[in-house]
C-alpha positions in Angstrom: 42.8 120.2 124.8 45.5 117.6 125.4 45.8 119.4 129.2 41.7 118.5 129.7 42.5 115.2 128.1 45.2 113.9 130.7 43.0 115.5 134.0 40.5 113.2 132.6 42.4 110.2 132.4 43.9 111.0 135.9 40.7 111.4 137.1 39.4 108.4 135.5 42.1 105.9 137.1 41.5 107.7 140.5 38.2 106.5 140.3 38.9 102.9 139.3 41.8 102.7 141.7 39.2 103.5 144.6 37.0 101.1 143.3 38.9 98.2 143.3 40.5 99.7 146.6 43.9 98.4 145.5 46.9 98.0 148.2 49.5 97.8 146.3 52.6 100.3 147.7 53.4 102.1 144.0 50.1 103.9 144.7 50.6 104.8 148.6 51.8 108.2 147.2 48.8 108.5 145.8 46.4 107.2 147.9 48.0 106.8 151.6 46.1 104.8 154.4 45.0 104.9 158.4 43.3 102.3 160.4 40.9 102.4 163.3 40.1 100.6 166.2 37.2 100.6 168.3 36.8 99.3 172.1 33.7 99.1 174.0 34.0 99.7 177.2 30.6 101.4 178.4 29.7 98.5 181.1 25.5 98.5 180.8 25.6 99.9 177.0 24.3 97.0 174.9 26.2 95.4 172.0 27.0 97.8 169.2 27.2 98.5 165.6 29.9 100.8 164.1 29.0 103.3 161.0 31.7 104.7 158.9 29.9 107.3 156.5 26.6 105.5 157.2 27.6 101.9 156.3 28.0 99.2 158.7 31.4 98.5 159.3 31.8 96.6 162.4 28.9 94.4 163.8 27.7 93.5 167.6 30.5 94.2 168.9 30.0 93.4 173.2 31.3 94.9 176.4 35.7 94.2 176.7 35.7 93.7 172.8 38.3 94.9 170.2 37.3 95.4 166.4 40.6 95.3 165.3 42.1 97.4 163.1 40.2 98.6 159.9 42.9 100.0 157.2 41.2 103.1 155.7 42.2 105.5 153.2 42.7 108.6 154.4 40.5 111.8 154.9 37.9 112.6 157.2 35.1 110.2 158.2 31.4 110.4 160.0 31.9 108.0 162.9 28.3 106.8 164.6 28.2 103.9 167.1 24.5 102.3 167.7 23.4 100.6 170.0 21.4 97.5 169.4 18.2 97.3 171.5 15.2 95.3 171.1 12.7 96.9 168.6 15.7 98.8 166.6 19.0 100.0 167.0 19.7 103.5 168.5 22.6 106.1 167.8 24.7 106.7 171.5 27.7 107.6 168.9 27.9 110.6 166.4 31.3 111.6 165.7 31.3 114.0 162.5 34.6 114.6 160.4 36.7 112.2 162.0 40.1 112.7 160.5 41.8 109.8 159.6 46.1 110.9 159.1 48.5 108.7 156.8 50.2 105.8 159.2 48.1 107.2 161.7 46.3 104.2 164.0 43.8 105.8 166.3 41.4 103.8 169.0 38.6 105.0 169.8 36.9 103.6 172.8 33.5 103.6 173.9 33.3 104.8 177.7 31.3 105.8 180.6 27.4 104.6 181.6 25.3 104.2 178.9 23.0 107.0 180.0 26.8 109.0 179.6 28.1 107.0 176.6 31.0 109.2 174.9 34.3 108.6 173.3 37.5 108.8 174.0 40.6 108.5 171.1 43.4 106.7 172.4 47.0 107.1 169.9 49.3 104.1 170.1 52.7 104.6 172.2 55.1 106.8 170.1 57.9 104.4 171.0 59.0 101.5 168.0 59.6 98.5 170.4 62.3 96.4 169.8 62.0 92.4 169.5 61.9 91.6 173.4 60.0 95.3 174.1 56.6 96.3 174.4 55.2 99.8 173.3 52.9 100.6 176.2 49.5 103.0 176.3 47.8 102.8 179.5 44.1 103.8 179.3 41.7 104.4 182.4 38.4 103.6 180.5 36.7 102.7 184.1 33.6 105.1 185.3 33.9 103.2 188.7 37.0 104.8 189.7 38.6 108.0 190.0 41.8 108.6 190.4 44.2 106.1 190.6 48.1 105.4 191.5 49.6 102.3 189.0 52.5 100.6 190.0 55.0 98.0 188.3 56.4 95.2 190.8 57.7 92.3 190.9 55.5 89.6 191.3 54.6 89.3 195.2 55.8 92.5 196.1 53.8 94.7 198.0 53.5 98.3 196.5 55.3 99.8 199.4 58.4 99.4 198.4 57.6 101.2 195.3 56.4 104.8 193.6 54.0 104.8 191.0 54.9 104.1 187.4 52.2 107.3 187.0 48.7 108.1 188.2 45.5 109.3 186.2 42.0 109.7 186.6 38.8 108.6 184.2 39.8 108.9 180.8 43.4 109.6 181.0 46.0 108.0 178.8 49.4 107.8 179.4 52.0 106.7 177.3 54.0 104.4 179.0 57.0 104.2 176.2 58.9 100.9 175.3 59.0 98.1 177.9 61.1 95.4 178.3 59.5 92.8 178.0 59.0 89.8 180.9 57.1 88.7 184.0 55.8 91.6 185.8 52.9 92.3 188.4 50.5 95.2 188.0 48.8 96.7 190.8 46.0 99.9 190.8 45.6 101.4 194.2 43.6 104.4 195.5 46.1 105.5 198.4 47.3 103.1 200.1 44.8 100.8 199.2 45.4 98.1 196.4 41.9 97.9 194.3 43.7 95.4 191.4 46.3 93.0 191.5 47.2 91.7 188.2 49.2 88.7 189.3 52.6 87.7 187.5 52.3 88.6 183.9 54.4 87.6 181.5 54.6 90.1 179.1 56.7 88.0 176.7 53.6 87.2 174.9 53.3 90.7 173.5 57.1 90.9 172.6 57.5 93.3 169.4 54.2 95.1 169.8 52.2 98.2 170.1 49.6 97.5 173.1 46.8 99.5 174.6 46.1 98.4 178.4 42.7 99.7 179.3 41.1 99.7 183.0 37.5 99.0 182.7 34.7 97.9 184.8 34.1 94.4 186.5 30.9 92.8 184.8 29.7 90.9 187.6 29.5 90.3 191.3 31.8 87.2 191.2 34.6 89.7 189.0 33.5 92.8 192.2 34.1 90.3 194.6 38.2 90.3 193.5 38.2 94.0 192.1 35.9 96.5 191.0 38.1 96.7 187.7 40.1 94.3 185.5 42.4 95.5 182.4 41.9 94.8 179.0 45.4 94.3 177.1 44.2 95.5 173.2 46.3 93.9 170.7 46.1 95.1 166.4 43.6 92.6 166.3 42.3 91.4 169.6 41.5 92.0 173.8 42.5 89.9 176.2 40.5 90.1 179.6 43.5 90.1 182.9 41.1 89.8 186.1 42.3 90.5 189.4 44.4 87.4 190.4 42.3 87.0 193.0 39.2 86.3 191.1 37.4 82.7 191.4 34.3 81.6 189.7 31.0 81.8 190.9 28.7 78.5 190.9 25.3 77.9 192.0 22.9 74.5 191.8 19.4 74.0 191.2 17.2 70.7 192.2 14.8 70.0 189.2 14.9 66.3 189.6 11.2 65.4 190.4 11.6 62.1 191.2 15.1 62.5 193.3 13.5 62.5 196.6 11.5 59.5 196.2 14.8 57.4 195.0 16.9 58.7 198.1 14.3 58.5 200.8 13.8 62.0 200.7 16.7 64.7 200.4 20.1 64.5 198.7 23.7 65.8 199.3 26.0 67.2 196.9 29.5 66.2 197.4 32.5 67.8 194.8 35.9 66.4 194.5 38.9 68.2 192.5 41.8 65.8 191.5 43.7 68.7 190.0 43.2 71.2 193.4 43.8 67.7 195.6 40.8 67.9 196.6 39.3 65.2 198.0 34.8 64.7 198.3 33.5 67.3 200.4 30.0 67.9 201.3 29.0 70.9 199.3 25.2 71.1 199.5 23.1 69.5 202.7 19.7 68.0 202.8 18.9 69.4 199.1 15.6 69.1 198.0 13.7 69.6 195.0 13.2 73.0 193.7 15.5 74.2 196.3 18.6 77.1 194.9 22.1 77.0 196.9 23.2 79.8 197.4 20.2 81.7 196.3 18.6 82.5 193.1 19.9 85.7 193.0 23.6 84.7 194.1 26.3 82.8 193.8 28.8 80.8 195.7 32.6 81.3 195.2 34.4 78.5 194.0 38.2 78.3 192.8 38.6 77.9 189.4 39.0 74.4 188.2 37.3 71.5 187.3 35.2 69.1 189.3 33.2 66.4 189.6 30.0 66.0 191.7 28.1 63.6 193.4 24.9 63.4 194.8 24.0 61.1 197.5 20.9 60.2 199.7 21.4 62.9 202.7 23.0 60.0 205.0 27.0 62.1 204.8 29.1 59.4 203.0 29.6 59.5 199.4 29.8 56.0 199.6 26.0 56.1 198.8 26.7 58.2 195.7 23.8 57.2 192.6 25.0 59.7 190.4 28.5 60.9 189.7 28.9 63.5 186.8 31.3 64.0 184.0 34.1 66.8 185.0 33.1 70.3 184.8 35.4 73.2 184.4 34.7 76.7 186.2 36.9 79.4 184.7 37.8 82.6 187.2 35.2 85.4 186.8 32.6 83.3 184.9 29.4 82.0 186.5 27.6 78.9 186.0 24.6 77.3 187.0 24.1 73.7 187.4 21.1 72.3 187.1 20.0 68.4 188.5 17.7 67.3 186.0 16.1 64.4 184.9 14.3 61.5 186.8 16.5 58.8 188.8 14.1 55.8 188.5 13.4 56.3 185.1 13.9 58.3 181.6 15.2 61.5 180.5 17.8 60.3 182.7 19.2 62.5 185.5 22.3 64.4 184.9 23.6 68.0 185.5 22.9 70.7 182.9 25.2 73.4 183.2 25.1 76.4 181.6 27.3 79.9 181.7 25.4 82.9 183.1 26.0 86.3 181.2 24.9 88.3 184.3 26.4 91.6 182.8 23.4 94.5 183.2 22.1 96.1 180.2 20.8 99.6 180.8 18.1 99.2 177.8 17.3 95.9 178.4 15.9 92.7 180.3 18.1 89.6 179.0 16.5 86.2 179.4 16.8 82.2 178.7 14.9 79.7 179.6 15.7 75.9 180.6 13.3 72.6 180.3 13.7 70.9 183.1 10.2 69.5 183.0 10.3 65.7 181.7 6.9 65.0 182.1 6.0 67.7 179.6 7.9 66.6 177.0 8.4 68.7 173.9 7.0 72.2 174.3 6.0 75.6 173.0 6.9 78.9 175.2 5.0 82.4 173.8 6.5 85.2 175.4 3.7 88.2 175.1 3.3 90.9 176.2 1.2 90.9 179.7 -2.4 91.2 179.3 -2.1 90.6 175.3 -3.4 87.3 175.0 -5.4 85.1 177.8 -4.2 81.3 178.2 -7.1 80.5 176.0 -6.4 82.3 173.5 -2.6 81.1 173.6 -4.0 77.5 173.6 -6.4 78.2 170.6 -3.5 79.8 168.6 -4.1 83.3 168.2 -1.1 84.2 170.2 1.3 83.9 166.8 4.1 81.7 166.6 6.1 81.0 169.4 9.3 82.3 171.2 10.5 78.6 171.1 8.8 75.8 169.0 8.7 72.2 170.2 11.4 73.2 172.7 13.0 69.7 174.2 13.5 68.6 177.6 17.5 69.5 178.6 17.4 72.4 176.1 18.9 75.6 177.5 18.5 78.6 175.4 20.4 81.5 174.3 19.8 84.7 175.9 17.3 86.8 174.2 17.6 90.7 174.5 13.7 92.0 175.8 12.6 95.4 176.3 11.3 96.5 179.8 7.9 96.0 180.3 5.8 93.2 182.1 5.5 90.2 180.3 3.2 86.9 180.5 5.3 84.0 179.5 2.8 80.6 178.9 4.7 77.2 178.4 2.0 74.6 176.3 2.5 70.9 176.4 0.1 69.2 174.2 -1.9 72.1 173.3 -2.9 72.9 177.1 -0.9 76.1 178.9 1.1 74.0 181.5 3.0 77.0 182.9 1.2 80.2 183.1 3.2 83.6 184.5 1.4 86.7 183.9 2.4 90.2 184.5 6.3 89.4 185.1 8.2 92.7 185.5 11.5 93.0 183.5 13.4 96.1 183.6 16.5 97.7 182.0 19.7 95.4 183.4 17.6 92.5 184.8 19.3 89.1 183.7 16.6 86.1 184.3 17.1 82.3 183.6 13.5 80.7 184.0 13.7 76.7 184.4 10.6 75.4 183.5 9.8 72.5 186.5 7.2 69.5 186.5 5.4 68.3 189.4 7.4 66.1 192.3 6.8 62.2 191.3 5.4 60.4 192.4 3.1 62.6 194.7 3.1 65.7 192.7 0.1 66.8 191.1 -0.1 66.0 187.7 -1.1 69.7 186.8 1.9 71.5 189.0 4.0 72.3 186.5 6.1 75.5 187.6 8.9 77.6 187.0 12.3 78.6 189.0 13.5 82.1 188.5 16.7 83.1 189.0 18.0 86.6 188.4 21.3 88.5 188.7 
């Protein structure tokens, strides 16, 4: 009796002590722990959820993201990464009975195309690092490349003086032991052929650690345009992006000024000046006129990464004739940005650049989208987004389209992106009750990123019903 008494008790504390999930070392013996990681690195899966047991325990969690470590009590755990999509979130993940081991710190990393989405466990280095070491796991979590030769240098050095530090193909590890730490240069090469070049890092920064350094995919043309790949240094509780040290930024500019033209004479120049590259005004855009794209609206130019200031000019070649000089912007390496010239010259909303970032990354399961007013003499609007052939302008003007997609949206707002589903799509912009801007049957599929600026007619000449939109896509 006294025997069934104390398995009771025991059991009865287990119970609280899981409850209250305590930390404290006395009950280690007891109750020892883990931790996980997780790392996506599937380059067109969406942003995803992560399931332990069928409870949310890490949330939208994008492309080159770390979780972190979650501690976790040991045993054996049902693992399911989802994928969130527009109209509900879908399983890509099931990992059943995943065993979690007593000071064991497993990553598991999200890989491949999301049509292929699987996971791959990575173990931290074996090696304890000292205070000026580094305890290195190289990962190759890129489906764009094969097999691959990674070498060490020093920073300049070509790879020819060198042999690999190792070689692996698509989901190899290799455990790269302790490191000492300092400035070092990584290059990945297939051949003879150097497809990365880190640049000098200085590996100081990660003194006294455990690291995983994953190859994954580029996420845009501007980051292809260095390297088809980039690494992805995975600290206990962070990722930090290295790009190829080639990589600039990629910039393109949009007229939406409608009454630019008719202040300058007709078209404008762009000029951009540097002050920390030395760069003194050039002439970056020529005879620019309203609703033109430079480059294109489906590219972008390359520009190095720093900050700038621009002017714009009546088309006559001397910035000496500048009426508009902006505040500095800053382009960072392997982002892209649009600039948009909005506004009105003569009068208000004044002009002035609007720039915004572009997430140009594809999405397998979805169309991404955000939207600009550039259209002063609209003023405040509302834009439905429907689906094509669901409602007829009327019928969007007479309110029986439901509520918006964006209510009394202001002139110089630039939205969010908002995740759609592929499918065609009428998108109606109403100023005072009347449908302004009317697109019907626009085609977004799976990986299409699309910035629509909403545009009002040239002034003075315009129309006053040619309102319009400019669409530019990744």
């Amino acid at each position: 009796m006294q025997r069934t008494q104390l398995a009771t008790l025991a059991l009865a504390t287990s119970s609280a002590l899981l409850l209250t999930a305590c930390d404290d070392e006395k009950y280690d013996k007891f109750f020892p722990k883990g931790e996980l990681r997780v790392v996506h690195a599937s380059p067109d899966a969406p942003p995803v959820n992560v399931l332990l047991n069928g409870k949310p325990s890490i949330t939208d969690l994008d492309y080159a993201e770390s979780s972190g470590f979650t501690t976790l009590r040991t045993g054996r755990y049902s693992i399911q990464v989802e994928g969130i999509i527009p109209g509900g979130n879908a399983t890509v993940i099931d990992v059943a009975g995943f065993q979690i081991s007593k000071n064991a710190s497993p990553t598991v990393i999200a890989v491949n195309t999301v049509a292929n989405i699987e996971p791959i466990v990575v173990e931290e280095s074996s090696a304890t690092p000292s205070d000026n070491e580094v305890a290195l796991v190289v990962t190759h979590a890129a489906p764009v490349a094969g097999a691959v030769d990674v070498y060490l240098t020093a920073p300049g050095d070509s790879i020819s003086g060198y042999s690999p530090a190792f070689n692996f193909d698509f989901k190899d590890s290799v455990d790269a032991g302790a490191l000492a730490v300092g400035v070092v240069e990584i290059q990945v090469a297939i051949g003879a052929t150097v497809v990365y070049n880190s640049g000098a890092i200085d590996l100081s920064a990660f003194a006294g650690q455990k690291l995983i350094m994953a190859a994954i995919n580029s996420e845009n043309d501007t980051e292809n345009a260095a390297a088809p790949i980039k690494l992805l240094a995975v600290t206990d509780d962070n990722a930090v992006e290295l790009r190829d040290a080639d990589t600039q930024a990629g910039a393109k500019v949009v007229h939406a000024s409608p009454d630019a033209a008719a202040a300058a004479g007709g078209a404008v120049e762009v000029f951009a000046s540097s002050p920390v590259l030395g760069v003194d005004p050039v002439e970056l855009i020529d005879a620019f006129d309203y609703t033109d794209v430079v480059p294109a609206a489906t590219g972008y130019v390359a520009v190095p990464a720093a900050t700038f200031t621009f002017d714009v000019a009546p088309d006559t070649d001397s910035i000496g004739d500048s009426v508009y000089t902006s505040a500095e912007v800053t382009f960072n390496a392997g982002l892209e940005y649009t600039a948009i010239a909005a506004g009105r010259v003569l009068s208000s909303p004044a002009f002035g650049l609007l720039a915004t970032v572009d997430d140009n990354r594809a999405i397998a399961t979805q169309g991404s989208l955000k939207v600009t007013h550039a259209a002063p003499a609209a003023g405040a609007v509302d834009v439905f987004v429907t689906a094509a052939g669901a409602y007829t302008s009327a019928e969007v003007e007479a309110g029986l389209a439901g509520d918006p997609l964006l209510d009394d949206f202001a002139f110089g707002t630039i939205t969010d992106y908002v995740a759609v589903a592929p499918g065609a799509y009428d998108i109606r912009v109403v100023a005072g009750g009347v449908v302004a801007i009317n697109i019907e049957a626009l085609n977004v599929s799976g990986g299409d990123v699309l910035h629509a600026i909403a545009r009002g007619p040239s002034e003075p000449a315009g129309a006053p019903a040619d309102f319009g939109v400019i669409l530019l896509s990744n």
